[in-house]
C-alpha positions in Angstrom: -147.6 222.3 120.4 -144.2 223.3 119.5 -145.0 226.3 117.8 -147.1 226.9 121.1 -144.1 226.1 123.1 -141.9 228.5 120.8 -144.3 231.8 120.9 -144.5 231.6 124.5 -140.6 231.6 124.7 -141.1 234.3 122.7 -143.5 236.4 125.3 -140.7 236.8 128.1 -138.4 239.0 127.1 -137.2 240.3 130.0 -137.1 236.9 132.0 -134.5 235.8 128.6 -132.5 239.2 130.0 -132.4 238.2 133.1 -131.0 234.8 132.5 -128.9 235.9 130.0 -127.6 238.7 132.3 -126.8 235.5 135.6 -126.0 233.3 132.9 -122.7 235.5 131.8 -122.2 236.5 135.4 -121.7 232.5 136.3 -120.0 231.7 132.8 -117.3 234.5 134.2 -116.7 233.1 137.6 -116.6 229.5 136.2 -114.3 230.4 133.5 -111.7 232.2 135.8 -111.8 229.0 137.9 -111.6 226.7 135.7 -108.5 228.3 133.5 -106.6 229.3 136.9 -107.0 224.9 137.5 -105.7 224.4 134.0 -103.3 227.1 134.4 -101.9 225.2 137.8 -102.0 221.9 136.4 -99.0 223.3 134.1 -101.5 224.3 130.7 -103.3 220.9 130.9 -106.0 219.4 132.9 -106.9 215.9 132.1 -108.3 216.6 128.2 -108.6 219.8 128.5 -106.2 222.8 127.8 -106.8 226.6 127.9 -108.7 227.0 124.6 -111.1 223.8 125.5 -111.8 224.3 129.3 -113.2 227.8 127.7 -114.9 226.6 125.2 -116.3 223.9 127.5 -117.3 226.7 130.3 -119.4 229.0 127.3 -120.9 226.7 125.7 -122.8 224.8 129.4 -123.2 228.6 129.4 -125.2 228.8 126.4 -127.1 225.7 126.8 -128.2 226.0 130.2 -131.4 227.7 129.7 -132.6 225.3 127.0 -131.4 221.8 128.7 -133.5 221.0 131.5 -131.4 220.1 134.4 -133.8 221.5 137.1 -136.3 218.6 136.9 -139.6 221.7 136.6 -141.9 220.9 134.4 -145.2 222.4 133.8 -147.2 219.0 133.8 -145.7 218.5 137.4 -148.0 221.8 138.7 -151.4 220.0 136.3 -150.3 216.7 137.9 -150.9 218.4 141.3 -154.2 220.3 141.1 -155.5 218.0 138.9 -155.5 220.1 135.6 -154.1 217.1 134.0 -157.1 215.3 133.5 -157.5 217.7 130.5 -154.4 217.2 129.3 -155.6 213.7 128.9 -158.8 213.9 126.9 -157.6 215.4 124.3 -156.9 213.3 120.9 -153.0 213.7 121.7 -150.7 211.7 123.4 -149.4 213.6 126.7 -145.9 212.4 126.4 -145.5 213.9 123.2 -147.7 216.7 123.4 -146.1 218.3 127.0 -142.5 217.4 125.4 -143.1 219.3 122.0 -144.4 222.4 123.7 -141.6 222.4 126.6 -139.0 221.6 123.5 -140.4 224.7 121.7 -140.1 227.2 124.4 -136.6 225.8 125.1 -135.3 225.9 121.7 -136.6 229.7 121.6 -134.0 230.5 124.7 -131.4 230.0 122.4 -131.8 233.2 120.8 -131.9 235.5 123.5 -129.6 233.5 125.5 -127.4 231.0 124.2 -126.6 233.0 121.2 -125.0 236.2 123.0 -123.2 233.7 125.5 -121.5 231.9 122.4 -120.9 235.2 120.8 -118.9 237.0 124.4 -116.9 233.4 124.8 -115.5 234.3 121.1 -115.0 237.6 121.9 -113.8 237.6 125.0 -112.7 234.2 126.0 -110.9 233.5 123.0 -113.0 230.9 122.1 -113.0 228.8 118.6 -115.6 227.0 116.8 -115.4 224.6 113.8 -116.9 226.4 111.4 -117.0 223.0 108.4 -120.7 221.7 107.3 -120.2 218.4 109.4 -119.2 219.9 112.4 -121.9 222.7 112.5 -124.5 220.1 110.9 -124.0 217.6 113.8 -123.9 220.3 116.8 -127.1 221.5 115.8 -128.7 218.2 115.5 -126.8 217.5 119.5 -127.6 220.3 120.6 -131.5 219.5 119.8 -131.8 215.9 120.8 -129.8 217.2 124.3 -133.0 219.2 125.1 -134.9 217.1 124.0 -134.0 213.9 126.2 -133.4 216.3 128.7 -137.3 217.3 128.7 -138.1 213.6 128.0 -136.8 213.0 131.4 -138.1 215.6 133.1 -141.5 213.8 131.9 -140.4 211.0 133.9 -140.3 212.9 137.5 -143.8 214.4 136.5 -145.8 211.3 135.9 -144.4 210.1 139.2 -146.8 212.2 140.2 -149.7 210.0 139.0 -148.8 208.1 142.3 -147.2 210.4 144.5 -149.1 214.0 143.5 -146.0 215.7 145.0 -142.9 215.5 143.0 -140.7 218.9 144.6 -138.9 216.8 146.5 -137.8 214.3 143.3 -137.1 217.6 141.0 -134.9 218.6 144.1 -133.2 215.3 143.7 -133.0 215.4 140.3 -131.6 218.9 139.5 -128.6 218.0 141.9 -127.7 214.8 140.1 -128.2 215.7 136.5 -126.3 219.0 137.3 -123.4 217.0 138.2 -123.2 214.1 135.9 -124.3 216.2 132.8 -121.1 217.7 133.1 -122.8 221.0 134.0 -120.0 222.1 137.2 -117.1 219.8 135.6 -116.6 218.0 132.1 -117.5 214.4 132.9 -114.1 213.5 131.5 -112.4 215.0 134.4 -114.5 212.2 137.1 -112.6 209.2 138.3 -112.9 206.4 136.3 -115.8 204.9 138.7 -117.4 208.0 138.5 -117.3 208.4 134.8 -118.7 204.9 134.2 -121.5 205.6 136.0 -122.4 208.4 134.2 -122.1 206.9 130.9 -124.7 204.4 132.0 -127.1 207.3 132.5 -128.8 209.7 130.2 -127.3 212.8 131.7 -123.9 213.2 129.9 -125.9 213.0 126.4 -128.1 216.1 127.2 -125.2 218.7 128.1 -121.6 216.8 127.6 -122.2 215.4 124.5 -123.8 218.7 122.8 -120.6 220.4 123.8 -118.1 218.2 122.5 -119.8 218.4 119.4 -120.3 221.8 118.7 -116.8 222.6 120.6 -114.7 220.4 117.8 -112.9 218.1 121.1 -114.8 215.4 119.0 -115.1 215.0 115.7 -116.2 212.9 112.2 -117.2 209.4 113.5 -116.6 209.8 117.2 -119.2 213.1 116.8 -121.8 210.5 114.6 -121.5 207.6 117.5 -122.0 210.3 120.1 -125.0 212.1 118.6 -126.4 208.2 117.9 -126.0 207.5 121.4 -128.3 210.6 122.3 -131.0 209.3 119.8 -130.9 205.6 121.6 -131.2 207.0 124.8 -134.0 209.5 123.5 -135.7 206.0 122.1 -135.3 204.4 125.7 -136.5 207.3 127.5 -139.6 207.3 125.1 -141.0 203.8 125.5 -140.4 204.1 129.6 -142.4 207.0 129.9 -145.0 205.2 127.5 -145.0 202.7 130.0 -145.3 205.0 133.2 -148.3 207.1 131.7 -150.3 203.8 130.8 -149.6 202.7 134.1 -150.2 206.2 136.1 -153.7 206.9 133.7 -155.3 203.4 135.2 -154.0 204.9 138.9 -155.0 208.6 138.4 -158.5 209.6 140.5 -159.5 213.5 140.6 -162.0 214.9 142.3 -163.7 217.8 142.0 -165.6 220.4 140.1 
């Protein structure tokens, strides 16, 4: 299913353009703003200076088209016309097996999107990468348990729809809060301290903040391990609740039909 997931990445090309293309466009206006703020807070905002506020606006760049902060899935649309029920009789479990493929496709963006992005934040941001084993080792390994909790939650707004059948309305909801407490318009570290709690006690900041901290160098060594750990706990959490939710929503689901 991954390798399903990854050759149909693969297929559209010029869809990866185009978000490459609006990708840049935003990563320009978002890095002008957010240096001119660092630049009038005398060179230093919060944790962040010149060189990390850049590296911080790229790399959400870069990511953005494999983390899923929109909440759209494609199990949502068989949830709704009942296509699901296809899903579910074959010999593999759904959660797994809608994750793997949605992982694939996302990993894929990378290439044609994330890649580039990193590459014109070097060249013309300025931007700097730890380039060591440890440091490189560990981004990777964020930057693939980010997608995949993110997708792992996007699972949980589609088998809502084992009750509810229409879930727009949730992915609405949902793309406007994990937009904002992934750190994906400001770093997380930059919220009030209420604010910051509260998004430590949700999965959001592990699928976007905490892959570019890593990968960025802001943390490193055994700060980077305990961050990427935290990702896999909440990846192990978000597993056994959707578990839960799909044993519960098969028992509910009725379709009708041909």
């Amino acid at each position: 299913m991954f390798a399903a997931g990854w050759r149909r990445g693969a297929r559209y090309r010029g869809a990866a353009i185009g978000g490459l293309v609006a990708n840049a466009t935003f990563g320009f206006l978002k890095a002008s703003i957010l240096v001119a703020a660092v630049d009038a807070g005398g060179g230093r905002m919060g944790a962040y200076d010149t060189a990390s506020i850049t590296a911080y606006t790229w790399l959400s760049q870069a990511l953005l088209g494999s983390v899923n902060l929109t909440g759209q899935s494609d199990l949502a649309d068989r949830m709704k016309d009942g296509s699901v029920a296809i899903d579910l009789l074959r010999p593999v479990d759904l959660q797994t097996a809608s994750t793997a493929q949605e992982v694939g496709r996302a990993l894929f963006a990378l290439l044609p999107r994330g890649v580039p992005l990193v590459a014109l934040g070097v060249v013309v941001g300025g931007m700097r990468l730890p380039l060591d084993a440890l440091s490189s080792g560990l981004g990777a390994v964020s930057i693939v348990a980010g997608t995949i909790l993110s997708y792992l939650t996007v699972y949980l707004v589609a088998v809502v729809g084992f009750w509810s059948v229409e879930t727009r309305g949730l992915q609405l909801a949902y793309m406007i809060i994990s937009g904002f407490l992934a750190g994906l318009f400001v770093p997380v570290l930059l919220f009030p301290g209420w604010l910051f709690a509260l998004a430590q006690a949700t999965p959001f900041p592990s699928m976007l903040q905490t892959p570019i901290d890593v990968v960025s160098g802001r943390i490193t060594n055994w700060d980077a391990v305990q961050a990427v750990a935290v990702q896999f706990a909440w990846i192990a959490a978000v597993l056994v609740v959707g578990q839960l939710m799909t044993r519960a929503g098969r028992r509910r689901l009725e379709v009708q039909g041909g």
